[in-house]
C-alpha positions, -999 to 999 in steps of 0.1 A, spaced: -383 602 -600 -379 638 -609 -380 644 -645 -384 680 -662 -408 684 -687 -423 722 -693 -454 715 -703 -463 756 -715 -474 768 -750 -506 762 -774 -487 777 -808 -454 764 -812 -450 790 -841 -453 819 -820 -430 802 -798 -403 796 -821 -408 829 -831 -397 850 -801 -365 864 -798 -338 856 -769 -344 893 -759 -381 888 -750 -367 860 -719 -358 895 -701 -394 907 -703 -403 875 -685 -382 884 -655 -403 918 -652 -433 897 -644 -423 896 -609 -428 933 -601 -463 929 -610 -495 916 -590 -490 877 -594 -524 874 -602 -534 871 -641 -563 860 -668 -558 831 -689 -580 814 -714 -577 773 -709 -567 759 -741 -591 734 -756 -584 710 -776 -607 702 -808 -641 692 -801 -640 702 -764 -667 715 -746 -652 725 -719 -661 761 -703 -641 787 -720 -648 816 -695 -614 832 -687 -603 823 -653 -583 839 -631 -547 829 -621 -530 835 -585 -490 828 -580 -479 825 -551 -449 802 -527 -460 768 -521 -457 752 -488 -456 718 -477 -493 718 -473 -497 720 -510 -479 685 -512 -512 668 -522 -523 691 -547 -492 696 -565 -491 659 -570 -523 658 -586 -508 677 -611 -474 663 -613 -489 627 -621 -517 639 -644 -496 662 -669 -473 635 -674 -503 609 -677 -518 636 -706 -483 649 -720 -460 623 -718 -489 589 -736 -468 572 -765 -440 583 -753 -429 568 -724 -445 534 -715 -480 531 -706 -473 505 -680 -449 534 -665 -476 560 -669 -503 541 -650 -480 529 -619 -473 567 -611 -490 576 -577 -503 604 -566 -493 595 -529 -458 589 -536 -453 618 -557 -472 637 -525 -448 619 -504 -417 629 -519 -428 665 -525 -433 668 -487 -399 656 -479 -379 682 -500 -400 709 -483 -376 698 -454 -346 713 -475 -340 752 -465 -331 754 -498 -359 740 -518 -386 762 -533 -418 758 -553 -442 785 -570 -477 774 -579 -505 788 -601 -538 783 -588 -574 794 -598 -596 811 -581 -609 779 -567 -580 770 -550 -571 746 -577 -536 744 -584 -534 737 -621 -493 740 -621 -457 750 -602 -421 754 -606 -398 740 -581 -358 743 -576 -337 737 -552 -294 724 -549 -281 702 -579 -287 667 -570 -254 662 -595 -232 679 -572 -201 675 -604 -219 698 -627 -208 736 -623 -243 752 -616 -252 765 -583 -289 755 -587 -311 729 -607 -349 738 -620 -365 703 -608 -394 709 -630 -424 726 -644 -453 713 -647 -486 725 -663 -522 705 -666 -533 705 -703 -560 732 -705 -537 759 -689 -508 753 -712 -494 780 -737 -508 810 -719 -479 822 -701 -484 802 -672 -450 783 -673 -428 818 -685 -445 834 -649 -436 801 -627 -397 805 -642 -391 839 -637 -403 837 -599 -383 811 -596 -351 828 -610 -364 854 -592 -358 835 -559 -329 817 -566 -315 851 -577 -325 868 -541 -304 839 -523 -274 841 -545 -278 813 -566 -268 830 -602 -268 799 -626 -293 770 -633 -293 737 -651 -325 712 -658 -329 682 -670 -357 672 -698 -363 641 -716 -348 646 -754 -380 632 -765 -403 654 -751 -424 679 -771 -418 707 -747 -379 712 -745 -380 740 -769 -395 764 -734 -361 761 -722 -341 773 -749 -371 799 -754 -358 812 -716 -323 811 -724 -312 777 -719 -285 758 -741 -282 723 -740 -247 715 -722 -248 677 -721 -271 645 -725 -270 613 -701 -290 583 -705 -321 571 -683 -341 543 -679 -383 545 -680 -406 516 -676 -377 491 -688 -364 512 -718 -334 536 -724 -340 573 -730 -316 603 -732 -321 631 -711 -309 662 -723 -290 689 -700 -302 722 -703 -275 753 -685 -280 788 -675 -245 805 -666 -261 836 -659 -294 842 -643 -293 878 -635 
């Protein structure tokens, strides 16, 4: 199952706050070394490390399947708790998800970005590829972004976005739509990037009916 959810931003004031013209400055982050400083966000009370940690972009390749699983399952395990079912939650596997993601590297079309720390830990990605709703009048669809917890609201997701427009731009793929759960706390990152809500459909998660909401970029360039 491939469900959007942009899981970017620790102040959603700040966020609101930005204008539509600051989405172009996001598209200049391409030109620059795709390597960058963040400070994982903590949550209260946490202990964790808060030594800046550096933060590498790059294309993924099928050999980050694994990896980018990890992440896929565990941000929505930490975003996406009393909101979807638990029973849902706890069923997702990391080898399917690893499967699948290894398949669409198959596609000439398909492309992922990942951020990764100096480790070699991927802690997020982007991937897009053709519209898997071929009736909709976009020449590409964002699959999804996808950020673990401490590395949200730094910038991270903005960077995976524009090299991804970036890319879709370069093989002549000018508009985008993605699809994001209605109920999700994180929809606002699309309309932040330029996105307007075009349409909603209905899905079913763990046994109960959501609404999707559809998210359209007629221009990317």
């Amino acid at each position: 199952m491939w469900i959007a959810a942009e899981l970017v931003g620790c102040d959603a004031a700040k966020r609101l706050e930005r204008t539509r013209h600051e989405r172009a400055s996001l598209l200049s982050f391409v030109g620059e070394p795709l390597t960058r400083s963040v400070r994982p966000c903590m949550a209260k009370g946490n202990m964790r490390n808060a030594k800046e940690q550096e933060i590498t972009f790059r294309r993924a390749t099928v050999a980050d399947s694994a990896a980018v699983a990890r992440v896929h399952v565990q941000s929505w395990r930490e975003s996406f708790k009393g909101i979807v079912p638990q029973s849902f939650l706890d069923k997702m596997s990391v080898q399917d998800r690893a499967r699948a993601f290894r398949k669409r590297f198959h596609d000439d079309d398909y492309r992922m970005f990942i951020a990764e720390t100096t480790k070699n830990t991927v802690i997020g990605f982007a991937d897009s590829g053709k519209p898997r709703q071929i009736d909709r009048p976009y020449q590409a669809e964002l699959y999804a972004i996808y950020l673990l917890r401490d590395f949200q609201r730094q910038g991270v997701g903005g960077k995976l976005f524009a090299l991804g427009v970036e890319s879709l731009v370069a093989d002549g793929m000018n508009s985008m739509y993605v699809l994001t759960l209605e109920a999700s706390p994180y929809k606002s990152f699309y309309e932040k990037m330029g996105g307007r809500v075009v349409d909603r459909e209905a899905i079913m998660i763990g046994g109960l009916k959501y609404t999707e909401l559809v998210y359209g970029w007629n221009s990317l360039s």
